[in-house]
N, C-alpha and C positions, 0 to 999 in steps of 0.2 A: 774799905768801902769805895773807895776810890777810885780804886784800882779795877774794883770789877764793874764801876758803872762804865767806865771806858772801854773794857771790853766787852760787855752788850752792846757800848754803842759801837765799837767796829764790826761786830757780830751783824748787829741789826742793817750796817750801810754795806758790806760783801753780800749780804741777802740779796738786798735791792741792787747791786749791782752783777748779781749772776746772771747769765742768761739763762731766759726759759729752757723748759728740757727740752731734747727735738724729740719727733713724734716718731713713735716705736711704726721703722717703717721696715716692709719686707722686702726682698730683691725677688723679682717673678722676670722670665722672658717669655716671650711667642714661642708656641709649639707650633710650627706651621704646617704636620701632616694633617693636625686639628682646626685650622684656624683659613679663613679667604677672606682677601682685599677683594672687593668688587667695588662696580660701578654701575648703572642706569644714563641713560641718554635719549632722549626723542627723537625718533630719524622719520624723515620726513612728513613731521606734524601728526603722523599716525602711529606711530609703533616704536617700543622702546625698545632699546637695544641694551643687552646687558653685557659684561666683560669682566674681566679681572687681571690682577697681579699675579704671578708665581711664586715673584721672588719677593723677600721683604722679610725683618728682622725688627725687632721689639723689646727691650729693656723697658721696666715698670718699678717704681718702687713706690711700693702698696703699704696704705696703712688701714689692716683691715678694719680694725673698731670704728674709723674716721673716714672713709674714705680720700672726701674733701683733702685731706692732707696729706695724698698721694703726690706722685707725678708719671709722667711719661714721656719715652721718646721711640718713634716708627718710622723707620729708611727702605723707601721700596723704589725696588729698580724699575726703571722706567720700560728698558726693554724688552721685560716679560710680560708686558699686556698681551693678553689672548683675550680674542671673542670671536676665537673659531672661525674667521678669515683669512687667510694668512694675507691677502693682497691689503686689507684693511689695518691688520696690523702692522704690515708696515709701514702702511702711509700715516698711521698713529704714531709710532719711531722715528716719523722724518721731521723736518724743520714746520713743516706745515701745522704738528701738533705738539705732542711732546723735544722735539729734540734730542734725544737722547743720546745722540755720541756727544752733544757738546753739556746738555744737562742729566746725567745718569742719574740721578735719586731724587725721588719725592720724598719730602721729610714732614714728620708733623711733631714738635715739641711741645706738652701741655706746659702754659705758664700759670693756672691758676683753676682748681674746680669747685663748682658751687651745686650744692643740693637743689632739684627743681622737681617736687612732686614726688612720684616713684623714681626719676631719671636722677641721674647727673650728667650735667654740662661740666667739658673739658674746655678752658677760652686760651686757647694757643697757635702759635705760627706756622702755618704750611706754608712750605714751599714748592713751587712746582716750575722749570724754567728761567730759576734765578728769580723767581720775585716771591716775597714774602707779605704773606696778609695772614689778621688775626682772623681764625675759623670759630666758631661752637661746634662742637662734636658732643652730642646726646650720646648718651652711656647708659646702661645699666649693668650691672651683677649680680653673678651668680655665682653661690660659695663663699671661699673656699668648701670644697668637697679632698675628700684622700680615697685618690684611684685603688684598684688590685695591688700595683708594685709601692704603695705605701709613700708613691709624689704628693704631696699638695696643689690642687689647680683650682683656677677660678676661670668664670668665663665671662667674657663680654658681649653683650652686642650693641654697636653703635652706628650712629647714620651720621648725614650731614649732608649739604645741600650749597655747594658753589656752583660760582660763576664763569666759567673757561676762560671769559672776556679778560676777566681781572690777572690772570697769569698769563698773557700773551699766547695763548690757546687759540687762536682766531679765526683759522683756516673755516670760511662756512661759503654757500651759495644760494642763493636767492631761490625758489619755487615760483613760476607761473602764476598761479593762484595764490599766490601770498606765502610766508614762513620760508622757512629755511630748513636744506637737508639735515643739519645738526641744529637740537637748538644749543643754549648758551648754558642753561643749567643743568648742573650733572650733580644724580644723588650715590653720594659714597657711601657704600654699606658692609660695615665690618661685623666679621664673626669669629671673635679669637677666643682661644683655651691658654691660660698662661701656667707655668709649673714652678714651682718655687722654684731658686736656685742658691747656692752658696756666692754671696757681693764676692769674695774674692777669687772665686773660680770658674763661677758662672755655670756651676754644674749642678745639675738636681740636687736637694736633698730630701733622703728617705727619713720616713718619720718613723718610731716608733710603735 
């Protein structure tokens, strides 16, 4: 009798000393024929000007019952902004705004996300320029759905609203009549399709 109240009690303190389970999570990437990084910007106090990324890559590890107990991380090259001027883009590549020979990637890593409503907020670190500041990036989902070739995708679309100021972004000019040819805040708006993939090969997989 002894014997076995002692082993309930080692039984009962391994219990309490397990760790929790981790959260049944899935490996998804960016499909980027499906998916644009953009951007909005107010140019001279009357007219917004829109742009985007080309290039940029995405690893996701989704938990879909839970969302909340996902995470992410998204590396987009600085040099592929286009908004259809080429003399504009690259004065957006130069030191004036992006820098991009000396800083190539904008990065965004979610550290924590929280249920808000129909959305979810992503509260994690962009960087853009060597400086890192905590963002909100509003989310929602859609899916998973299973395409024609039998992938699994989900889709996102997400906004978010910084300040150029706060990453040394600064390059601006004064207007006659008050305001500035740029202003200071810029709305980032994302629309990704993400595909399951195999964590240790990073390759699609087809489902049954």
């Amino acid at each position: 009798m002894r014997f076995k109240s002692a082993f309930v009690l080692v039984a009962f303190l391994a219990l309490l000393a397990a760790p929790a389970a981790a959260a049944d999570l899935a490996s998804y990437k960016l499909d980027p024929p499906h998916s644009s990084v953009g951007f909005a910007v107010r140019h001279l106090a009357v007219s917004t000007v829109r742009g985007e990324f080309t290039d940029f890559t995405g690893t996701f590890q989704v938990d879909e019952a839970d969302p909340t107990k996902s995470s992410f991380e998204v590396h987009i090259q600085a040099a592929s902004i286009n908004t259809r001027n080429d003399r504009r883009d690259n004065h957006l590549r130069s030191a004036d705004f992006f820098d991009a020979a000396n800083n190539p990637e904008l990065v965004f890593k979610s550290k924590r996300i929280v249920k808000s409503g129909d959305e979810y907020v992503a509260y994690g670190d962009l960087t853009i320029r060597g400086v890192t500041k905590e963002v909100p990036l509003r989310f929602t989902l859609i899916g998973p759905v299973k395409d024609p070739g039998k992938l699994s995708r989900i889709g996102v679309e997400a906004h978010a609203t910084v300040n150029r100021m706060d990453y040394g972004v600064s390059w601006s000019r004064a207007l006659e009549g008050g305001g500035f040819v740029v202003s200071d805040d810029v709305r980032i708006e994302i629309n990704a399709e993400l595909v399951k993939v195999d964590p240790a090969t990073g390759q699609p997989i087809r489902l049954e």
